[in-house]
N, C-alpha and C positions, 0 to 999 in steps of 0.2 A: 329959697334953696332948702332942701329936706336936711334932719341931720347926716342922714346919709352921706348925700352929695358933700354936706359941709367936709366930712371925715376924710373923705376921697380925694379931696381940693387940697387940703391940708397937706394929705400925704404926696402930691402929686408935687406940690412946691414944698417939700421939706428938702433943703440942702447935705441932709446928711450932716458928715464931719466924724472923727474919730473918736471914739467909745470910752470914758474913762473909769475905771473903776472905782466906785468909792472908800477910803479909808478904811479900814476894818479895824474894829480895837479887839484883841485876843486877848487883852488882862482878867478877863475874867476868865481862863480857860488855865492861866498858871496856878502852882503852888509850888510849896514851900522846895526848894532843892533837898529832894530826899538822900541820902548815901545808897550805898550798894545794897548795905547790909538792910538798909530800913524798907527801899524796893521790893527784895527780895520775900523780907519778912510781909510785907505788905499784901505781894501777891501769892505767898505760898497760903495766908490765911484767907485771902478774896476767894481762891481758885478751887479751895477744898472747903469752902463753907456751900460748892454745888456740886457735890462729890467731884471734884476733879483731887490727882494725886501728886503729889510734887513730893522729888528725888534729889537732892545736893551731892552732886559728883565731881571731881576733878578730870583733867584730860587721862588721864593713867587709869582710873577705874572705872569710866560709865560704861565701856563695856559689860564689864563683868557685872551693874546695876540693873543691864538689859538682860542678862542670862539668867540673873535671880529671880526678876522680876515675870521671864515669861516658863521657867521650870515650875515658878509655884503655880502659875494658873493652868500647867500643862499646855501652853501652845503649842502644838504642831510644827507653827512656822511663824517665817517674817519677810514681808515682803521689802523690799529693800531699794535703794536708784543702784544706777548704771553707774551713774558719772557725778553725784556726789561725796565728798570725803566721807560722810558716816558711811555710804556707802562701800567706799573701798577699803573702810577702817574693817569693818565687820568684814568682807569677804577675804581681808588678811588674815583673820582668825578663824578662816567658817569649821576647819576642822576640829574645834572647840566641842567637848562632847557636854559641854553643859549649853549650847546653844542651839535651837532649833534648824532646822530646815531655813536655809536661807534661799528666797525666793524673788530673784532678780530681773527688775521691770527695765525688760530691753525691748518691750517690741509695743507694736501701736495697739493704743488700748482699745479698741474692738475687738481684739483678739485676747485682751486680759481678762476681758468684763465675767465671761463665765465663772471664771476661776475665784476670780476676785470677789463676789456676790457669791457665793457657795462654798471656798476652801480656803481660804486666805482666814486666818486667825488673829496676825499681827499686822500692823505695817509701820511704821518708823521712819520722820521725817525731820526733815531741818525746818528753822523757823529762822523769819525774818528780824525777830525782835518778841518781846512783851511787852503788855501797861501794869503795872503795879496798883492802878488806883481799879481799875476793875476787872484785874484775873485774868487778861485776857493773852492769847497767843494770835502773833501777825503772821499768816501763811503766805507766801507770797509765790503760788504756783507757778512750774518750770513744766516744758517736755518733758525733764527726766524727773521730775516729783509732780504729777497732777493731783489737782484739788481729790481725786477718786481716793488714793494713797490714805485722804487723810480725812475722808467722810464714809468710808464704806468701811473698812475691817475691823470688828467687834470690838477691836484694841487698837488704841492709838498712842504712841511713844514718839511723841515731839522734844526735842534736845535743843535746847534756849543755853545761848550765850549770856552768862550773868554781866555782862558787858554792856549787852544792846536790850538790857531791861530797863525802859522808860516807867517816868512818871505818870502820864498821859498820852492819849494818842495824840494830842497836840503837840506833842516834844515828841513821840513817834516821828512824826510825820515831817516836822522841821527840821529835826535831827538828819532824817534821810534822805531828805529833799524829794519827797513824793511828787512833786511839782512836777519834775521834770520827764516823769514818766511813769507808767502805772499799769502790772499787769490786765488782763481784761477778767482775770477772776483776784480778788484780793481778801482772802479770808482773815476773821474777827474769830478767834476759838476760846469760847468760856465756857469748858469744863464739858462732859462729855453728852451726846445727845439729848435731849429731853421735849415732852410734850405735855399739856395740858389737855382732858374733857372738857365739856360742856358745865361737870359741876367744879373746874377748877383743881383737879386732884393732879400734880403732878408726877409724869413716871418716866423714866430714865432709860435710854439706850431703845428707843421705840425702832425708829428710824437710820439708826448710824451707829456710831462706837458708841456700846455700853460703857468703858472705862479711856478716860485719858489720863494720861499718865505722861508727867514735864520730866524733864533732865535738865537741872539747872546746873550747867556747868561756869563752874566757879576756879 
């Protein structure tokens, strides 16, 4: 019998039976229980050592940290959700004269794309959470916040609960029970666009947001 045949025989009388998983040890993925305060500091210096910008707000002023923030670069506008709270916070205020044009994504984005890739200045979105050990923001796209929101407009103003600032994405991840379900886009954000040449030289905002900019509400 060829090995072929032998493989085929094999397979032909294998009985199956159900699938176990083996053990996994994750202790090598822990560290030490950081505080809020050490998180925080942790990732506000990971996040801006790749030009990213990080803002300590409380719930009473990040507003007004957004109005400063896009008067000095002269934005135009902000694009904004429909149906989440930043979103309703800001359209309570939109007649605010220190705040731009607010620019509210209510409709199917086929019909945004133009806009969005040509006149859209800002956009500003909720996050899932951070990692402290590598600067990172968790995006976890909705209908009413697509991944576009927060990969396309020049400026990107994501507002992180000091709260669901992890140590690792491993404590991300077990914290939230990602197990149990997981959008089909799950964005990892460390700091604002960037690319590398051929000799290595890297340069920022090629492709996507030249500036990201966190709201660490605390």
């Amino acid at each position: 019998m060829s090995s072929r045949e032998t493989i085929l025989q094999r397979l032909r009388n294998r009985t199956g039976g159900e699938l176990v998983a083996p053990v996994s040890d994750f202790s090598v993925l822990e560290r030490p229980n950081w505080s809020t305060e050490e998180r925080i500091e942790r990732f506000e210096r990971t996040i801006e050592s790749v030009h990213g910008e990080v803002h300590r707000c409380t719930r009473e002023n990040w507003i007004d940290r957004v109005a400063e923030i896009l008067s000095a670069r002269k934005a135009r506008n902000l694009l904004i959700s429909s149906q989440h709270q930043i979103g309703r916070e800001l359209r309570a205020v939109a007649e605010r004269d220190d705040l731009p044009n607010l620019l509210i994504y209510d409709e199917p984005i086929d019909s945004w794309q133009p806009a969005l890739f040509n006149d859209v200045d800002a956009g500003i979105t909720s996050t899932r959470g951070g990692i402290a050990e590598t600067g990172s923001l968790i995006l976890w796209p909705t209908p009413d916040e697509p991944r576009l929101m927060s990969l396309v407009p020049p400026i990107h103003i994501a507002v992180l609960e000091a709260s669901k600032l992890y140590t690792t994405l491993y404590e991300a991840m077990h914290a939230q029970n990602w197990k149990t379900g997981m959008p089909t886009n799950a964005l990892l954000i460390s700091g604002p666009s960037k690319t590398a040449d051929i000799e290595q030289t890297l340069a920022y905002g090629v492709h996507g947001p030249k500036e990201l900019i966190v709201l660490v509400i605390e």
